[in-house]
VOPAGU-2260 file (C-alpha; in pm, 1 decimal, decimal comma):
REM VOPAGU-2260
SITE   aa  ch    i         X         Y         Z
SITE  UNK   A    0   16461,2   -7013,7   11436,4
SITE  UNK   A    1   16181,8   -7171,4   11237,8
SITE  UNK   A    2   15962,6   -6974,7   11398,1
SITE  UNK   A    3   16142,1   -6663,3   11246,0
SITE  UNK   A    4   16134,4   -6795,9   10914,1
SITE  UNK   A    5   15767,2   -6880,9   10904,2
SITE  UNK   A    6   15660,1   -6486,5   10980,5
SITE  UNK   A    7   15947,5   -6371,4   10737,1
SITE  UNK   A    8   15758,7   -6569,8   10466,3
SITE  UNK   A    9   15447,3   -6470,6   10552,2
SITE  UNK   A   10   15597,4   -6085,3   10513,8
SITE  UNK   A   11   15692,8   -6178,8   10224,4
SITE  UNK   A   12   15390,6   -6246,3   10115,9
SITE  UNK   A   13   15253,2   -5993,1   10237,7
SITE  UNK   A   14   15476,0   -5772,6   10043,3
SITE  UNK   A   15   15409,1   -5937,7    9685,9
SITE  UNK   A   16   15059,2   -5941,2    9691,8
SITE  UNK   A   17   14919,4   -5663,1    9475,4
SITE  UNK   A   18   14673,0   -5409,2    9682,3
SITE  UNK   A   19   14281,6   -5444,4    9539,3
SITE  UNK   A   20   14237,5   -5079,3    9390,5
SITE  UNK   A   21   13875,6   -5011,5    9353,8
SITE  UNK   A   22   13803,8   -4930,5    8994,1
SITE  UNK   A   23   13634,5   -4576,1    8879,7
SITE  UNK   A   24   13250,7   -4564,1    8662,7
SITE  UNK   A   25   13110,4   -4330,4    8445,8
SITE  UNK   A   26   12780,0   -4326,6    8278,3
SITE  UNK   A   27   12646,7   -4189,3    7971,5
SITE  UNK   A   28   12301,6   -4112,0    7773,8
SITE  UNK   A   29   12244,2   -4249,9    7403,9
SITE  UNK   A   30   11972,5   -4151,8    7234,1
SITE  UNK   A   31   11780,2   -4292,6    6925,0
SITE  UNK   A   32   11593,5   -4105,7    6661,3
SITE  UNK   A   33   11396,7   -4186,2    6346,1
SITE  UNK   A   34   11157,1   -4021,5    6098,9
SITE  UNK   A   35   10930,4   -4127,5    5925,3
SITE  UNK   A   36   10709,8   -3953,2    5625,6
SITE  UNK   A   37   10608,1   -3978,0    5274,6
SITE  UNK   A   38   10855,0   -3831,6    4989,5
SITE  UNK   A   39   10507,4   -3683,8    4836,0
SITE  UNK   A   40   10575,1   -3312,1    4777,8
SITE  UNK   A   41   10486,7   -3035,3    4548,6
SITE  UNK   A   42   10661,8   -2703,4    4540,5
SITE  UNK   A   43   10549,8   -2402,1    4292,5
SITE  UNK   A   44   10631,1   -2102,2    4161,6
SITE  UNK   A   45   10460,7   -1745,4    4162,5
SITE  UNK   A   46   10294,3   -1621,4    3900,9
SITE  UNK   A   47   10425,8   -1301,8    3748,2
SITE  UNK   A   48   10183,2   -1073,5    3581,0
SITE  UNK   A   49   10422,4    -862,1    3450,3
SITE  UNK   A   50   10454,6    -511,0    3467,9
SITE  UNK   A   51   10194,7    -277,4    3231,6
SITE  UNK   A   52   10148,4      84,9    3134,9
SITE  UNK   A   53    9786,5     174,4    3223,7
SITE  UNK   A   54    9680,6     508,5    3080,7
SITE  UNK   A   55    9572,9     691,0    3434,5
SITE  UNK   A   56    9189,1     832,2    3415,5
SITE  UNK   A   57    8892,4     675,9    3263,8
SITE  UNK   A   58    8928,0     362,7    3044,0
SITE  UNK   A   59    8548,6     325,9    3018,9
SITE  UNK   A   60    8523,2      18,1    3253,9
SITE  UNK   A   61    8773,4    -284,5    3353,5
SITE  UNK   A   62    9106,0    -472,2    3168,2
SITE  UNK   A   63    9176,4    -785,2    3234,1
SITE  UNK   A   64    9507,4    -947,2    3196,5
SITE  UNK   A   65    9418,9   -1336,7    3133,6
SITE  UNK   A   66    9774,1   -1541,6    3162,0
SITE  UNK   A   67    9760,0   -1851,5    3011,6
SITE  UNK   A   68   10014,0   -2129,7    2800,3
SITE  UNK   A   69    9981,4   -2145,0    2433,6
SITE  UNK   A   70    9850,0   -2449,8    2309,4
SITE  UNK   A   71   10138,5   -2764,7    2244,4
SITE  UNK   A   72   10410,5   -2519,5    2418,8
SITE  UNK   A   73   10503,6   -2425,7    2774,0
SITE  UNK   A   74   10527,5   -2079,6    2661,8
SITE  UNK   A   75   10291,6   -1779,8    2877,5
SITE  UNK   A   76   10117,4   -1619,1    2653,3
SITE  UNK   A   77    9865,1   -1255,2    2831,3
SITE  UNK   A   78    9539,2   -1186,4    2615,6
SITE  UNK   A   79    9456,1    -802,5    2730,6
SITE  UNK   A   80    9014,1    -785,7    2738,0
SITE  UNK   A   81    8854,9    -515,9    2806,0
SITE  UNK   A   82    8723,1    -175,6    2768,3
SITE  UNK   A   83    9030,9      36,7    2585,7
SITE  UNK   A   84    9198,5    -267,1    2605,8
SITE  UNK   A   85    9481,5    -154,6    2321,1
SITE  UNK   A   86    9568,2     102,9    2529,1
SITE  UNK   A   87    9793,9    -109,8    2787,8
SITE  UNK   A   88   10159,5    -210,2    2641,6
SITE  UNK   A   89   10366,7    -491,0    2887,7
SITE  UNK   A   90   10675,2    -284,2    2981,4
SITE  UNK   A   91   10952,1    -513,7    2906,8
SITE  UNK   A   92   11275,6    -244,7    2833,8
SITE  UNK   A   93   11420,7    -200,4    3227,7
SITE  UNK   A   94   11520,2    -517,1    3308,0
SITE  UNK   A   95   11157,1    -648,4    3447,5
SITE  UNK   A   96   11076,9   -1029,1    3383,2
SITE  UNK   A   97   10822,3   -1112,8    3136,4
SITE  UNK   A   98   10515,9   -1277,1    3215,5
SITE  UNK   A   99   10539,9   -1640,9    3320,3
SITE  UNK   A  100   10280,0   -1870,9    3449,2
SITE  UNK   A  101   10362,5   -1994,4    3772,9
SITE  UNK   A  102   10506,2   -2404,1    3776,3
SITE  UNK   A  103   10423,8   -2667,8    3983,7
SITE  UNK   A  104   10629,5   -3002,1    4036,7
SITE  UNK   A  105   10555,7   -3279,9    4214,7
SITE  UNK   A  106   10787,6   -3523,9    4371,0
SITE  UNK   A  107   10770,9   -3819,8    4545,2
SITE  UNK   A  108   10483,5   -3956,2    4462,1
SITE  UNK   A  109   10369,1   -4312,9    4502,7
SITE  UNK   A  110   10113,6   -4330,3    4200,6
SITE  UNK   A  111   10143,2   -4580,8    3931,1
SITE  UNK   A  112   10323,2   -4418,2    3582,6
SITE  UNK   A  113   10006,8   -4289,2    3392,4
SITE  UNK   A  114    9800,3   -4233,8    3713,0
SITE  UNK   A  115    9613,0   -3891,2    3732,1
SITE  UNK   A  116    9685,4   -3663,5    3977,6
SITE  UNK   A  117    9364,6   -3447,6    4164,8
SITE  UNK   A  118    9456,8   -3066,7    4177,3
SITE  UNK   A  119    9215,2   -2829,7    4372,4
SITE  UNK   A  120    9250,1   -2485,0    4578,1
SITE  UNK   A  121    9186,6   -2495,0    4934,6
SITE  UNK   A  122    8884,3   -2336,5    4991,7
SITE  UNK   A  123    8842,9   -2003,7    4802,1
SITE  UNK   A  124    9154,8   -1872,9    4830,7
SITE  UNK   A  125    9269,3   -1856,4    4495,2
SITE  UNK   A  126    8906,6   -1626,1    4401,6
SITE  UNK   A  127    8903,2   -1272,9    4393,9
SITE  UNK   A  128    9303,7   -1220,4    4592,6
SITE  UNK   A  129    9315,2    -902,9    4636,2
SITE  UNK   A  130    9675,2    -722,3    4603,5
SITE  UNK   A  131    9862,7    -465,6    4806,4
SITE  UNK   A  132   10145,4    -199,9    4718,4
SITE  UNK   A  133   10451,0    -436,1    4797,1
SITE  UNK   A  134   10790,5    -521,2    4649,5
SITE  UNK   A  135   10847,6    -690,1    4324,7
SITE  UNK   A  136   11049,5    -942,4    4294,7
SITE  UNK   A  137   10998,3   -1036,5    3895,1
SITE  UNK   A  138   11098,4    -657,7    3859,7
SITE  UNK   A  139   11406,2    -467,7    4007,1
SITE  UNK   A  140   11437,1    -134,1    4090,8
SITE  UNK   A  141   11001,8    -107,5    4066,2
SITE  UNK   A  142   10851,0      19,6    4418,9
SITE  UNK   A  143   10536,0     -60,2    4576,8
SITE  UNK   A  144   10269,2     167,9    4470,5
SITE  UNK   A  145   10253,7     481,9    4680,8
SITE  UNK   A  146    9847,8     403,3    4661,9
SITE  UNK   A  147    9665,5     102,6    4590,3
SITE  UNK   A  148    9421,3      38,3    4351,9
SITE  UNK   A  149    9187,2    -223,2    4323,7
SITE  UNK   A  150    9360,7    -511,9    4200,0
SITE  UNK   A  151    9224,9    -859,4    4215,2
SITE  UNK   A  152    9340,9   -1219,0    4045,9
SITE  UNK   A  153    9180,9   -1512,1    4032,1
SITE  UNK   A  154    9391,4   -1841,2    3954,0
SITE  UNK   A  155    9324,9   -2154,2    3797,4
SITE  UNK   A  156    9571,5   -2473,0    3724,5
SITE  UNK   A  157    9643,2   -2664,2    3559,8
SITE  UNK   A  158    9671,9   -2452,7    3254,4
SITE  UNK   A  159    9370,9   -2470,1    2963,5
SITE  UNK   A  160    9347,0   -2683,7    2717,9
SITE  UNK   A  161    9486,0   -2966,9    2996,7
SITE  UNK   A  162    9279,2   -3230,1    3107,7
SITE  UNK   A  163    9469,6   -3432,1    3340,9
SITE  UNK   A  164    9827,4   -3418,4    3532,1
SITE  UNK   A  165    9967,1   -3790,5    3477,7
SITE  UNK   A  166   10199,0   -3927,5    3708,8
SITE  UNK   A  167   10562,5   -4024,0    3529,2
SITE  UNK   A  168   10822,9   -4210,5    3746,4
SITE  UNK   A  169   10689,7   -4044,5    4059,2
SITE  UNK   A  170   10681,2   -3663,2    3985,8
SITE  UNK   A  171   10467,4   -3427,5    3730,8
SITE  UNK   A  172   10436,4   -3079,1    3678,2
SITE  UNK   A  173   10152,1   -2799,5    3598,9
SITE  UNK   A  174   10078,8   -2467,6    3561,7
SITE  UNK   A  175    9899,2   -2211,0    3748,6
SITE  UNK   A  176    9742,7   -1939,2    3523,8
SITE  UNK   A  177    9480,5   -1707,7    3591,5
SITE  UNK   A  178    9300,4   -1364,0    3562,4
SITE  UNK   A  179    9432,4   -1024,4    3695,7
SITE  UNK   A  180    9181,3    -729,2    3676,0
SITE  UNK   A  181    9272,5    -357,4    3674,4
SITE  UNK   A  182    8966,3     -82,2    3753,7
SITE  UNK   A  183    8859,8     186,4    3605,4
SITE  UNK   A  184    9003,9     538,1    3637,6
SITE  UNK   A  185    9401,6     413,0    3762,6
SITE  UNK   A  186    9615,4     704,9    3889,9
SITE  UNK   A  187    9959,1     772,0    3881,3
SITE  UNK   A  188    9988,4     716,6    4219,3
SITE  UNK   A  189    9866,9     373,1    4169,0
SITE  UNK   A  190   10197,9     334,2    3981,1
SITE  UNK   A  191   10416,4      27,5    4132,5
SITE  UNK   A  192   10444,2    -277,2    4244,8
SITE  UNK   A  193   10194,5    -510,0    4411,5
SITE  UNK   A  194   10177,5    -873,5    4549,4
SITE  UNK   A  195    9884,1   -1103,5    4635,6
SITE  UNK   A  196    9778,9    -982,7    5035,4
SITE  UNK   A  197    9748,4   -1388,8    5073,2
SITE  UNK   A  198    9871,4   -1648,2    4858,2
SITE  UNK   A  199    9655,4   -1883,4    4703,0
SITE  UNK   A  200    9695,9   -2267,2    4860,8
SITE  UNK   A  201    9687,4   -2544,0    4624,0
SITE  UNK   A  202    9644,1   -2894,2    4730,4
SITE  UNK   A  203    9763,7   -3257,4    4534,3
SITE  UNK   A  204    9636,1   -3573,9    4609,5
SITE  UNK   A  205    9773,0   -3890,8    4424,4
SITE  UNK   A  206    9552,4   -4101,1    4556,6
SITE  UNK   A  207    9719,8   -4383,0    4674,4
């Protein structure tokens, strides 16, 4: 008899001891990522030239279109040199955007307040751009020129009359200007719109 009560315990025990389940894993990949960079940056504008009536045939030589600011204003001002120079009339009655000098600001920048900033082209590549027929965006509705002419612009920034970009509170803005020259002996087919075949690169250092 005690014999039969010592394995019914030990059933019971048995019995009421919980069964050792063997517990599931998973895994998973966490990545990390960081940047880092300067804030320095300087975005700009294009220049518009406008768009001009050029009397087709012989001028008796070149025009240039010089865009510039007006001194003590921000305002573009286009002197018209040339060979039958008062001839050519800005055409500014179907909706086309007036002249403007193109704008440069620069953010970012690490430079003391008052600190002058260093402005310069990359290479050449703001001499002599020549310009193909193309879309204008400063002037709705205009097409690219069924045939090209000659057309070549030279830039320059900051504007004239400026002798230094100063640094205020990090950031600072220019102008770019420059000099567009039309040949002699334009045709109508040379009527439309052009862009730059390459735009010019400029290049800011800040020193620091």
């Amino acid at each position: 008899m005690k014999q039969l009560h010592t394995m019914l315990w030990a059933t019971l025990l048995l019995v009421a001891a919980p069964f050792a389940a063997k517990a599931d894993t998973a895994s998973s990949t966490v990545d990390s990522w960081v940047g880092l960079e300067s804030p320095f940056r300087v975005i700009c504008t294009s220049v518009n030239f406008g768009v001009w009536f050029v009397p087709p045939g012989n001028r008796g030589g070149i025009t240039t279109l010089s865009l510039d600011i007006a001194t003590g204003t921000t305002d573009t001002v286009v002197t018209v040199s040339g060979t039958g120079s008062d001839r050519l009339a800005v055409i500014a009655d179907r909706g086309y955007d007036s002249p403007l000098a193109g704008v440069c600001n620069v953010k970012g920048t690490l430079a003391d307040n008052g600190a002058s900033l260093t402005i310069s082209f990359a290479s050449d590549s703001n001499i002599d751009m020549e310009l193909e027929p193309f879309m204008h965006i400063f002037a709705t509705g205009l097409a690219a020129a069924p045939e090209g002419a000659t057309l070549k612009v030279t830039l320059r920034t900051p504007e004239t009359g400026r002798a230094s970009v100063q640094v205020t509170g990090g950031e600072a803005v220019f102008r770019v200007v420059g000099d567009l020259t039309i040949p002699n002996n334009i045709s109508r087919e040379n009527y439309g719109a052009y862009k730059a075949i390459q735009p010019a690169t400029i290049i800011v250092s800040d020193g620091v």
